[in-house]
N, C-alpha and C positions, 0 to 999 in steps of 0.2 A: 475753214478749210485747211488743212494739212500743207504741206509743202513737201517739197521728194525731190530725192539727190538721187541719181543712175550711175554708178559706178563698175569702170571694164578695169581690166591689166590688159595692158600690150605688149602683145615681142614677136618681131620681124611680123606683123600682121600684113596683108594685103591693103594699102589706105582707099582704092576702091571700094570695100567691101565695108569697111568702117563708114565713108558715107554712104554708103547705100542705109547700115544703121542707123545712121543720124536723120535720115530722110524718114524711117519708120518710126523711128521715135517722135520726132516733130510732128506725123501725123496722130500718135498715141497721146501725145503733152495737148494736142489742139482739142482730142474727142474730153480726156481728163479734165482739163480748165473746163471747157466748154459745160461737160455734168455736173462741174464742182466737186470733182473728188479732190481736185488740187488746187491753188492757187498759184504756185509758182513750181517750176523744173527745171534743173540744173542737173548738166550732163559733165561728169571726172571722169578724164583717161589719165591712169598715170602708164607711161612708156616706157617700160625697161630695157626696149633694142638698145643698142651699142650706139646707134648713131638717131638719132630722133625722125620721127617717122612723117614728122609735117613740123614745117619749116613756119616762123611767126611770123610770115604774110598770109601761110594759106591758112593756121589757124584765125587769123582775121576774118576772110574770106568763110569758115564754115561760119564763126560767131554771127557774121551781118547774113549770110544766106537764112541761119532759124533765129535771128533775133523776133521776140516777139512770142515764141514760141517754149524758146528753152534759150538757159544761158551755158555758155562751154568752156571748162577750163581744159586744157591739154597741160600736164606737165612730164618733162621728161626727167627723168629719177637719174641717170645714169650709170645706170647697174641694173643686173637681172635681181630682184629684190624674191621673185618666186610671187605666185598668188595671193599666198595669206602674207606675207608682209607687205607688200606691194597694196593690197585692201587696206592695209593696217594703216598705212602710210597717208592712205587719200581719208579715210576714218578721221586722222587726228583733225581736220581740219570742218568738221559735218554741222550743219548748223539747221540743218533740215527736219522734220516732223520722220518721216518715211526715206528708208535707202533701200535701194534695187541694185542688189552686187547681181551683175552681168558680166558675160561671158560676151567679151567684143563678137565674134560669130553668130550671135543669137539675134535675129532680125521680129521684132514685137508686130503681130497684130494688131490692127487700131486702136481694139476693146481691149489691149492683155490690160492698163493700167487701171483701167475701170475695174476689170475682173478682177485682179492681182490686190486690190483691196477691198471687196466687199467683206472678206472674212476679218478681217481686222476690226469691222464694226461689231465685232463680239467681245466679250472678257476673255481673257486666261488664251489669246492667241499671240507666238511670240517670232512666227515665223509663215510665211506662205510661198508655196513654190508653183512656179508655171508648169504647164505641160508641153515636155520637146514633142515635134516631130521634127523629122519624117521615122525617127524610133524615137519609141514611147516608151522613158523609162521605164523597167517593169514593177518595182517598188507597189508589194499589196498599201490600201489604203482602204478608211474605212467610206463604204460611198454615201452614207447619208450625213456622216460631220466632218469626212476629208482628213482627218488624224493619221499621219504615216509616223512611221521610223524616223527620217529625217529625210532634209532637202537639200538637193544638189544646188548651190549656189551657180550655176549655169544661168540661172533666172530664178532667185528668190526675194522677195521685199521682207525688210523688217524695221519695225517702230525702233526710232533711234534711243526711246526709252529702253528699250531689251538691251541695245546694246552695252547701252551703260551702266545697266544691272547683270549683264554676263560677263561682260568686257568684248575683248577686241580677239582675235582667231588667233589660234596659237600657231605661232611663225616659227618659236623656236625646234618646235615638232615636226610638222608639215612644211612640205617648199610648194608643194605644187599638187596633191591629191588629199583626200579625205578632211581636210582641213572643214571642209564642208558638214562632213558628216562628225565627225569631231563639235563643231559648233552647233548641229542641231542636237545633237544628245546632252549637250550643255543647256542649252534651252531647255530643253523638257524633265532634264535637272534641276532648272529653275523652278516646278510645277506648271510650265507652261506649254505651249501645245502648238506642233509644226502641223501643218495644214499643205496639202493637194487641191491643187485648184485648176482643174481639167477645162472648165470654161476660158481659163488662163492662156490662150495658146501663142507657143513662138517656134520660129522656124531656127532651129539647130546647125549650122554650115559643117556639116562632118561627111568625109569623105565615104564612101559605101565599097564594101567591097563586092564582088558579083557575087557572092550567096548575101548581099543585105545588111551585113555587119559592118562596125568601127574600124577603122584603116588606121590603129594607134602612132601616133611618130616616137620614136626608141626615146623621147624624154620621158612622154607618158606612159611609157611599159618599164622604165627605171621608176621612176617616182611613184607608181600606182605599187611596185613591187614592195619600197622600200617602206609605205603607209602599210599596208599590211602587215608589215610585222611592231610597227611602232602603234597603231593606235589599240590594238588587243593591251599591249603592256599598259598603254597608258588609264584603258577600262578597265585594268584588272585582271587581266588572264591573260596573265604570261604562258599561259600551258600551251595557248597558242599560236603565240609568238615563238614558242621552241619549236613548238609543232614544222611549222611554217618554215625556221631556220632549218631545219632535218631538210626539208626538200629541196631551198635553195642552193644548200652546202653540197658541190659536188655533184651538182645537177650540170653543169658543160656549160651553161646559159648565163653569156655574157651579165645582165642586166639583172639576173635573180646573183647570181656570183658576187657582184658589186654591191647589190644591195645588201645583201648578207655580212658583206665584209664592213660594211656604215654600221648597222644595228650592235654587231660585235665590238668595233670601236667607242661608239655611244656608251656601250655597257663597259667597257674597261674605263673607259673616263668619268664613269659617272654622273653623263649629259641625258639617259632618258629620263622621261616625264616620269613626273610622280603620278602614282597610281591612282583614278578617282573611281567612284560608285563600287564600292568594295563588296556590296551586298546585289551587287548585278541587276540592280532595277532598273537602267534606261538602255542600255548598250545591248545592241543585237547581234550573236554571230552564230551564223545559218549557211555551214559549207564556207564558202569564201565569200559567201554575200553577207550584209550589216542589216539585212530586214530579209522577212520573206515576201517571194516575187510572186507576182501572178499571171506571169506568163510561161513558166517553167511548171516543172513535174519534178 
């Protein structure tokens, strides 16, 4: 049996809501052991608020509540490290078969780790992603072998083998958006193959707004902006990445303004990414989307 490491990033999280996760996980680690998909689980928060989010009594206090179940480190970083380094960070330390980079808000049905690895029992799989609700990514997929574009690390599991044949998520690029998607098109640059796993299911804690939509916080409308024009350069089509700068430049809007002015800086320093897939065979870009959806027209 395999063994599997869960890994979040925290910052200013609600710690209610965190164990409310750990409550869901312990029952996911109990149905896992129990099938034999796992033999052992181990749960990593590394903490990036400013001031640590649970104090080392009450981490005690969660460790003796799921002993048995899973084992918990909490470590607090003392710095906003951003997502992909802040993964990177808990990465150096994995000693695990299987890692499940999760999104602290993401609460696991019983089944998700049973599901979350039946595809891994195939060759040439190097990635699997859950399926959010209460919105369902819309990311087309193919429905009889699950083969997508790439996977939102929100809830994806991957063989610790992948990741030491791709390496670790590019931090110097990414702080906080597409890093995700950046690392699955590197996988499937490896010749191997990210996977949709709709039997997968986990519950998403995102705010709705009343027509149904994401309720983004102004980090994630800076940082989703400033990935948009860094990961085109980095696949290779800077046309647009130019593109993209025409419309942020002198658009009025705080967050695309900003961001515009990081990309420009980058480019006079000579800090962005070297360019990879030069002959355009993994990297999707479809409007402002990285795959096509199939819930759009």
């Amino acid at each position: 049996m395999a063994t599997l490491r869960i890994q979040s990033i925290l910052f200013h999280n609600d710690t209610a809501a965190i164990e409310r996760t750990l409550e869901c996980i312990h029952r996911a680690a109990d149905l896992a052991t129990a099938q034999g998909v796992y033999s052992a689980v181990r749960v990593a928060y590394g903490d990036c608020s400013p001031v640590a989010l649970f104090l080392p009594e009450e981490i005690q206090r969660l460790q003796s509540l799921h002993a048995g179940y899973f084992e918990l480190d909490i470590t607090h970083f003392g710095a906003n490290l951003g997502s992909a380094k802040g993964h990177n960070t808990l990465l150096q330390h994995i000693t695990a078969d299987h890692v499940l980079i999760m999104n602290p808000d993401v609460v696991l049905a019983p089944n998700t780790l049973v599901e979350l690895a039946r595809p891994l029992l195939a060759a040439g799989v190097g990635m699997v992603e859950a399926r959010q609700l209460p919105i369902e990514h819309p990311k087309a997929y193919n429905p009889a072998t699950g083969e997508t574009s790439w996977a939102t690390t929100a809830c994806a599991l991957i063989p610790a083998e992948v990741i030491v044949k791709v390496g670790n998520f590019d931090s110097d690029t990414f702080f906080l958006y597409c890093d995700d998607v950046d690392y699955s098109w590197r996988i499937r640059l490896a010749n191997l193959k990210v996977i949709y796993q709709p039997s997968a299911v986990v519950f998403h804690d995102k705010r709705l707004s009343d027509e149904g939509g994401w309720l983004p916080s102004s980090a994630e409308k800076y940082y989703s902006a400033e990935a948009a024009l860094l990961l085109p350069y980095k696949w290779s089509r800077p046309d647009i990445s130019e593109r993209i700068l025409r419309q942020y430049r002198g658009s009025g809007i705080d967050h695309l303004e900003r961001a515009a002015a990081e990309y420009i800086k980058r480019l006079s320093e000579g800090t962005l990414p070297n360019p990879i897939d030069p002959d355009h065979r993994i990297a999707e870009f479809l409007g402002d989307m990285y795959a096509a959806h199939r819930f759009t027209i």
